[in-house]
C-alpha positions in Angstrom: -132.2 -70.6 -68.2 -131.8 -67.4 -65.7 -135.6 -67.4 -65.2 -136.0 -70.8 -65.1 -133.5 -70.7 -62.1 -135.1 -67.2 -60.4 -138.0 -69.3 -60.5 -137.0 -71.9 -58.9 -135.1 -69.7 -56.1 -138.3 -68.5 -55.5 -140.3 -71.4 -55.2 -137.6 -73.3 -53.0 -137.9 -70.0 -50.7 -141.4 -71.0 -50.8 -141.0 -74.5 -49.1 -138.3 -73.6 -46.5 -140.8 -70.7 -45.6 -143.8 -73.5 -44.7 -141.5 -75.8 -43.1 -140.8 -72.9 -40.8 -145.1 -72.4 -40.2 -145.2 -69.7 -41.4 -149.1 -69.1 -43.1 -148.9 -69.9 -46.8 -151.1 -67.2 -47.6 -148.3 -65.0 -46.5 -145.5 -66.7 -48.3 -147.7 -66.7 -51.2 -147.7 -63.0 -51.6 -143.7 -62.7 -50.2 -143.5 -64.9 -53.6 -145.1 -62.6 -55.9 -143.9 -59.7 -54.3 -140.3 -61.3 -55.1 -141.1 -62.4 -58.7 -142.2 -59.5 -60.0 -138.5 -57.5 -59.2 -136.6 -60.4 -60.4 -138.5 -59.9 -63.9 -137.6 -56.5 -64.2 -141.3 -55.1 -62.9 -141.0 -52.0 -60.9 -141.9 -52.5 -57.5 -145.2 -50.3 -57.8 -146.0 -52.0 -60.7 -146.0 -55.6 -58.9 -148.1 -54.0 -55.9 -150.7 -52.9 -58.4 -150.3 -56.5 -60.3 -150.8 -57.8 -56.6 -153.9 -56.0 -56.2 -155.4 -56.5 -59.4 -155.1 -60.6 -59.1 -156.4 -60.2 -56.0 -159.3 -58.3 -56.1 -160.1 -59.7 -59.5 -163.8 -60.8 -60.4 -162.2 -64.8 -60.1 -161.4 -64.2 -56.9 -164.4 -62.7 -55.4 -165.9 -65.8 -57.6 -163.8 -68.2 -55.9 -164.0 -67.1 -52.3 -167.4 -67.0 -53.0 -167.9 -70.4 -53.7 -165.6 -71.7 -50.7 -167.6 -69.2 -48.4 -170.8 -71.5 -49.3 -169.5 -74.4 -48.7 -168.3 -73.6 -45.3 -172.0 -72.9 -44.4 -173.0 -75.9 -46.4 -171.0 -77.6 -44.1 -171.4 -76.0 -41.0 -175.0 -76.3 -41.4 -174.9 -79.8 -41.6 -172.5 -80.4 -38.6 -174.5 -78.5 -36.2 -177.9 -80.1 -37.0 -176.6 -83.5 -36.5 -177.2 -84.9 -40.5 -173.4 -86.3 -41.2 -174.1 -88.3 -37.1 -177.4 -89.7 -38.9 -175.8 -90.5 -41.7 -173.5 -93.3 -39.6 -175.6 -94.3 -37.3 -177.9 -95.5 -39.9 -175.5 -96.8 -42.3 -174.1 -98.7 -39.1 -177.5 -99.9 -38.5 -177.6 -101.7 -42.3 -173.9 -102.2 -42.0 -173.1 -105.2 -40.0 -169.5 -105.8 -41.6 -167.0 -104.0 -39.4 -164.6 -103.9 -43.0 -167.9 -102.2 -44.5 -168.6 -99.7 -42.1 -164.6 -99.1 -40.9 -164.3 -97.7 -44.9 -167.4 -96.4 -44.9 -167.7 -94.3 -42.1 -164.8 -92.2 -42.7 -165.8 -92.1 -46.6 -169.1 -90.4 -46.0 -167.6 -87.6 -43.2 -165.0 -87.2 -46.7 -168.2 -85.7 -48.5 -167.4 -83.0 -46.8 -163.7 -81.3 -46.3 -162.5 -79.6 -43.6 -159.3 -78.9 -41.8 -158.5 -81.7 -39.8 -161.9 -83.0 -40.8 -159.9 -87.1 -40.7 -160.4 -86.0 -36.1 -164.1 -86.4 -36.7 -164.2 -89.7 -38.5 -161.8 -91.2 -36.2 -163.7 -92.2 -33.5 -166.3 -93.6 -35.8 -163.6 -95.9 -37.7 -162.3 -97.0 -34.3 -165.9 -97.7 -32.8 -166.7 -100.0 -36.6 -162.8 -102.3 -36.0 -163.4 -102.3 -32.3 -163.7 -106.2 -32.5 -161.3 -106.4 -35.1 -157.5 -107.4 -35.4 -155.7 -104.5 -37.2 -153.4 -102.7 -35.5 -153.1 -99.1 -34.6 -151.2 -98.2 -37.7 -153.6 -100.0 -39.8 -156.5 -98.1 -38.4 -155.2 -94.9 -38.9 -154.3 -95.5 -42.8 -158.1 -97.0 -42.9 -159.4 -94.0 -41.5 -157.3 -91.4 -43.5 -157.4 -92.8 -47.3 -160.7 -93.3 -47.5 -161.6 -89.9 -45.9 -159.9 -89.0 -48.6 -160.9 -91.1 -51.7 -164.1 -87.9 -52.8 -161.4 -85.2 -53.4 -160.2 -86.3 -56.7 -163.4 -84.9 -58.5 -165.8 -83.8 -56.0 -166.5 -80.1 -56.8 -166.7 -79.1 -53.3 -162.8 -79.5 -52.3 -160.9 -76.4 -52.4 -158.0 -77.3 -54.2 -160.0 -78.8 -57.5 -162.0 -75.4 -57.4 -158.6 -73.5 -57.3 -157.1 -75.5 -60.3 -159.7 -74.7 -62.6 -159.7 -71.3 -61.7 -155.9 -71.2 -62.7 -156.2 -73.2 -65.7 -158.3 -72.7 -68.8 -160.7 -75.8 -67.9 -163.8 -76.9 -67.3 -165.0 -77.9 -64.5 -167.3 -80.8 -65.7 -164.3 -82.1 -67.8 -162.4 -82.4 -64.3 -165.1 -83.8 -62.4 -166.0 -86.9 -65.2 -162.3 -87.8 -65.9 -161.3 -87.8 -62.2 -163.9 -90.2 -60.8 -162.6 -93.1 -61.7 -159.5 -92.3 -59.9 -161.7 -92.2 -56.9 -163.4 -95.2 -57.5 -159.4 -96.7 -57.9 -158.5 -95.0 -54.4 -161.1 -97.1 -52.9 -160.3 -100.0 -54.6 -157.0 -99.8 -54.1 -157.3 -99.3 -50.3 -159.6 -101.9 -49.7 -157.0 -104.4 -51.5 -154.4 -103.0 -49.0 -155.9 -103.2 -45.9 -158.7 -105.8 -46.3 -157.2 -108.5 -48.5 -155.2 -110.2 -45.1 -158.5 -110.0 -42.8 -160.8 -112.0 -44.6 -161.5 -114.1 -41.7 -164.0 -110.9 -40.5 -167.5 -112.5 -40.3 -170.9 -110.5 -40.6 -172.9 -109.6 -37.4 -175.7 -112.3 -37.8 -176.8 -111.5 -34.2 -179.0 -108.1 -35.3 -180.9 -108.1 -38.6 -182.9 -105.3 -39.6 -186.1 -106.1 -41.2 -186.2 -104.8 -44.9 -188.2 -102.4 -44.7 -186.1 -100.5 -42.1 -183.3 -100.7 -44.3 -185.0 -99.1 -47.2 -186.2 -96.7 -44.8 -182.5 -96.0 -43.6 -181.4 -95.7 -47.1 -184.1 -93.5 -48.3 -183.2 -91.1 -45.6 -179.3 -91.5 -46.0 -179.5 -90.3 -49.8 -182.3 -87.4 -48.6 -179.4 -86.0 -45.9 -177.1 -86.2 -48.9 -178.6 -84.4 -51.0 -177.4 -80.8 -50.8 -174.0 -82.3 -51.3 -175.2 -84.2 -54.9 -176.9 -81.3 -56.1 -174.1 -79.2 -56.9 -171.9 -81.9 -58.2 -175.1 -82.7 -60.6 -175.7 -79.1 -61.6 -171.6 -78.8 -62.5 -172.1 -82.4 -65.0 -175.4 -81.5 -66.1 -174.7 -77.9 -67.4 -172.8 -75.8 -69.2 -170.1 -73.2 -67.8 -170.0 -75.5 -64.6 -167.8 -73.2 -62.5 -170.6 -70.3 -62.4 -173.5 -73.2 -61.7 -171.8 -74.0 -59.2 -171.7 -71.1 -56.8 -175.5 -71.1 -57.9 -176.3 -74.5 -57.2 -174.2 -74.2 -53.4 -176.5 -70.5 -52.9 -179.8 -72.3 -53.4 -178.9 -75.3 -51.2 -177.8 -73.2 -48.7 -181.2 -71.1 -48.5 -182.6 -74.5 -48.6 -180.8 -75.8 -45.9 -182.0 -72.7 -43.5 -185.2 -72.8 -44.1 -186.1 -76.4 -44.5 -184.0 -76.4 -41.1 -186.0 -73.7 -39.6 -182.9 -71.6 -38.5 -183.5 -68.5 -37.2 -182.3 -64.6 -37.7 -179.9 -65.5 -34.8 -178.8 -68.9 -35.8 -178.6 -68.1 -39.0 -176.4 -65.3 -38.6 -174.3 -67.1 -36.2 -173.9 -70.3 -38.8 -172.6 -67.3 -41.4 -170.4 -65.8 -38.9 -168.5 -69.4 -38.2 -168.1 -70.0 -41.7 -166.5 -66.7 -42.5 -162.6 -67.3 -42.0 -160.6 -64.3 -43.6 -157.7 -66.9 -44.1 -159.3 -68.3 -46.8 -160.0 -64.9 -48.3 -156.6 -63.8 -48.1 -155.3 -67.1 -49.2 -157.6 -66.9 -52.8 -156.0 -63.1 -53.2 -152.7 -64.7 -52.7 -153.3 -67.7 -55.2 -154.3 -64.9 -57.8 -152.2 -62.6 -57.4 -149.3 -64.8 -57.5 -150.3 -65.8 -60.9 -151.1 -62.6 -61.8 -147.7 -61.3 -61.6 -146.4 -64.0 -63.3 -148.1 -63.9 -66.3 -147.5 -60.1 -65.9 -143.7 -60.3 -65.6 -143.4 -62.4 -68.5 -141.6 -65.3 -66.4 -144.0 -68.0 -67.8 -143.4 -67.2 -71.3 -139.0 -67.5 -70.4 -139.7 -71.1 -69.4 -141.9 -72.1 -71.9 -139.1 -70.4 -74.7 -136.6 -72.2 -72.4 -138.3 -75.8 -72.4 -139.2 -75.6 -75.7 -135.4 -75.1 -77.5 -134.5 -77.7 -74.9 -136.7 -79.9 -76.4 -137.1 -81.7 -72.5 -140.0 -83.5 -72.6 -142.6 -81.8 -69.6 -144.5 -84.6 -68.6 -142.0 -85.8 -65.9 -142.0 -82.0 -65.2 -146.0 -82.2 -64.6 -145.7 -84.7 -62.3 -142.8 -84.2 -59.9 -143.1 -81.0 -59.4 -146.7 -81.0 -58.2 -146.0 -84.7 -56.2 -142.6 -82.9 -54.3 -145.2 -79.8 -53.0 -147.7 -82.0 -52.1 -145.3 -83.9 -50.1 -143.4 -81.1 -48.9 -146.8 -78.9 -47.9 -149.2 -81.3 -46.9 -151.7 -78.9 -48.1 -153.4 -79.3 -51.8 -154.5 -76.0 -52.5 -150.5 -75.5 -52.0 -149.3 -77.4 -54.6 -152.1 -76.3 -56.9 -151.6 -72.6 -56.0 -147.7 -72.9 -56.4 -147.3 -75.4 -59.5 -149.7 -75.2 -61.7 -149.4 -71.4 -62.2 -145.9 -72.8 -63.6 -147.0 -75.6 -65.8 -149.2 -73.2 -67.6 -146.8 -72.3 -70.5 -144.8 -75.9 -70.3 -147.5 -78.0 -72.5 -146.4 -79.2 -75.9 -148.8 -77.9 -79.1 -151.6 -79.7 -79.5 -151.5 -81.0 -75.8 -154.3 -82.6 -74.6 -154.9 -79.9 -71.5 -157.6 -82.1 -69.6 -154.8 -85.0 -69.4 -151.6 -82.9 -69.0 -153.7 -80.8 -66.1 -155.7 -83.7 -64.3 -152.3 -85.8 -64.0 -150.5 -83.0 -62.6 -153.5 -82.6 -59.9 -153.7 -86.2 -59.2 -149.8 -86.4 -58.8 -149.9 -83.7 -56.3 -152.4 -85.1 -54.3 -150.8 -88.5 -54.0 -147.8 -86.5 -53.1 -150.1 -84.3 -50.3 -151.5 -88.5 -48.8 -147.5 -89.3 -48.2 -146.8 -86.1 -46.5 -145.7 -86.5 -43.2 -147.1 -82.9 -42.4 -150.9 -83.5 -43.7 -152.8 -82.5 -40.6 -155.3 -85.6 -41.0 -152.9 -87.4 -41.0 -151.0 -86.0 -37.4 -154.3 -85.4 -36.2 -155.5 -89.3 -37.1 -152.5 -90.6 -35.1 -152.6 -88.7 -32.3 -156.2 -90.1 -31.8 -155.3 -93.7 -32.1 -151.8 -93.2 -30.0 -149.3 -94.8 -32.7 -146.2 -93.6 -34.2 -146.7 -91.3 -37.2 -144.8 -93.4 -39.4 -146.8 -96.4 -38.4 -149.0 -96.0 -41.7 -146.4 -95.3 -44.1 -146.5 -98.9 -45.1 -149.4 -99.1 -45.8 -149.8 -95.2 -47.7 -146.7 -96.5 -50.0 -148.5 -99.6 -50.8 -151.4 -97.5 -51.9 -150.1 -94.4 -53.2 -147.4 -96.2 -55.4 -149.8 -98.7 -57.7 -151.9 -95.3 -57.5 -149.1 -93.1 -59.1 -149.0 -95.8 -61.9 -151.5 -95.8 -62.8 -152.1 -91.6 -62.8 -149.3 -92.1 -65.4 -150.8 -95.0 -67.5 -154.1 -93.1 -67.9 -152.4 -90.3 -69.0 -151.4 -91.9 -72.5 -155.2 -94.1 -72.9 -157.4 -91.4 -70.7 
């Protein structure tokens, strides 16, 4: 019980700490540099557990991988592919419903910070003509951003969870995409199912060939985005082909793009943020020290003579940081090094692990504090709380059914 509640001193800390924006990386390594004290570990010995989670062979790994898909991602910003991308799918697209879930969707192949700014102006140019109102557009426009990061291999926060957790990465990827495929459903029911009076733009009709053309060269731009999440299903010890498969398309993307010494150079420069370093060290080392400290193994002993069942455990906890944070690699960073030692025997990690990830990012879509979100609203000029209707209507059938699947999936 006394670990159980240093723990959760610490983790509370935590959350006041990012509610006063403070950088997470920060509080991150205030928490491990806390933990380790509070578990009897000499203060030396939690620096040099600090150091050795950070600097570990994962971490290099995983900044590695995050690093590439910066560039990935710079790269195709600055050459103009994801502005293709629209304007030919607006060009086949003549359904302003279509193309306002669309638009934002196919920007969401791609994260970034703030990333929901980008797709805004898109979403509002598709439902110019349109009846919904400003807090309708903005929930449009930030769920189905949104609806890739479930299982697509190039979000942060799914590459961060199986570097906690003893996963696979292809087990991740082909159980989570039907909770994608559900996000988009769900939303469309939402949003769409009172505007069915929308008609199709008969006045412009491409001839078919144009639209083959269109989607030829939509799935060619597209590409270096499928090809790692191919590679990762397709083989074996998916986390290491993936930082292979995001290093080839990358060199593919330079020189198929003719970039220079200079542009090149400046393209690696951009993507090069030391936050996101630091913040990998700090993910690490956190769990580093407290494996180390022998903290996880207390609550395990503690959960286990209680005999409390985890599985509300594995979904609250995870669901409250999202909401708290607004940030996903936060809640995956903070929780799931905790959840480690609370499965049952004989658990089914794959479910236990996924649920907890899906929970937290439902949890991350009602935060108040997710940037897309602030950032979405500010564009269209509503309240912030002018899409919360319509996030709970999708966020709460979602959460069911993230617990349903856990006992048939």
């Amino acid at each position: 019980m006394d670990a159980l509640i240093k723990v959760g001193i610490v983790f509370i800390g935590i959350i006041i700490l990012q509610r006063f924006k403070i950088a997470l990386t920060w509080i991150i390594f205030l928490a491990a540099l806390v933990i380790g004290p509070l578990f009897n570990l000499s203060l030396w010995k939690t620096l040099e557990t600090i150091f050795i989670g950070a600097a570990s062979e994962k971490a290099i790994y995983l900044f590695l991988v995050l690093y590439m898909i910066a560039i990935m991602e710079a790269i195709l910003r600055t050459t103009g592919a994801l502005g293709e991308i629209t304007s030919r799918l607006n060009e086949i697209v003549r359904n302003p419903l279509i193309s306002g879930s669309s638009l934002p969707a196919l920007l969401g192949l791609l994260p970034s910070a703030g990333g929901a700014r980008f797709s805004a102006p898109l979403t509002s140019s598709a439902l110019e003509n349109t009846s919904f109102k400003p807090g309708e557009k903005v929930f449009i426009n930030y769920w189905f951003r949104h609806i890739w990061e479930p299982f697509l291999p190039i979000y942060p926060a799914l590459i961060l969870a199986v570097s906690i957790i003893p996963l696979e990465l292809s087990s991740f990827i082909t159980r989570n995409v039907v909770f994608s495929l559900l996000m988009f459903l769900i939303g469309w029911l939402v949003i769409f199912r009172k505007n069915k009076t929308e008609k199709l733009d008969n006045n412009f009709r491409l001839p078919p060939q144009k639209i083959l053309e269109n989607i030829k060269r939509i799935f060619f731009i597209a590409l270096p985005i499928l090809i790692p999440v191919i590679a990762v299903i397709t083989f074996k010890n998916g986390t290491e082909v993936l930082l292979y498969s995001l290093i080839m398309v990358v060199l593919g993307l330079l020189i198929f793009n003719r970039m220079g010494v200079q542009k090149s150079f400046s393209i690696l420069k951009e993507a090069f943020k030391i936050e996101i370093l630091l913040l990998v060290g700090a993910v690490l080392a956190f769990k580093e020290v407290l494996e180390v400290s022998g903290s996880l193994n207390l609550i395990g002993i503690f959960f286990q003579e209680t005999g409390l069942t985890p599985l509300p455990i594995f979904i609250l906890l995870p669901l409250i940081t999202g909401l708290l944070t607004g940030i996903s690699q936060a809640y995956v960073g903070i929780t799931f090094p905790l959840l480690r030692l609370l499965l049952p025997e004989d658990a089914n990690m794959l479910s236990w692990y996924s649920t907890a990830y899906l929970a937290g990012f439902m949890g991350v879509m009602l935060s108040p504090v997710h940037l897309c979100l602030i950032l979405t609203k500010d564009y269209f000029k509503t309240e912030l709380f002018s899409a919360f209707p319509y996030l709970f209507q999708a966020v709460i059938p979602m959460l069911l059914i993230i617990w349903l699947a856990f006992y048939f999936i």
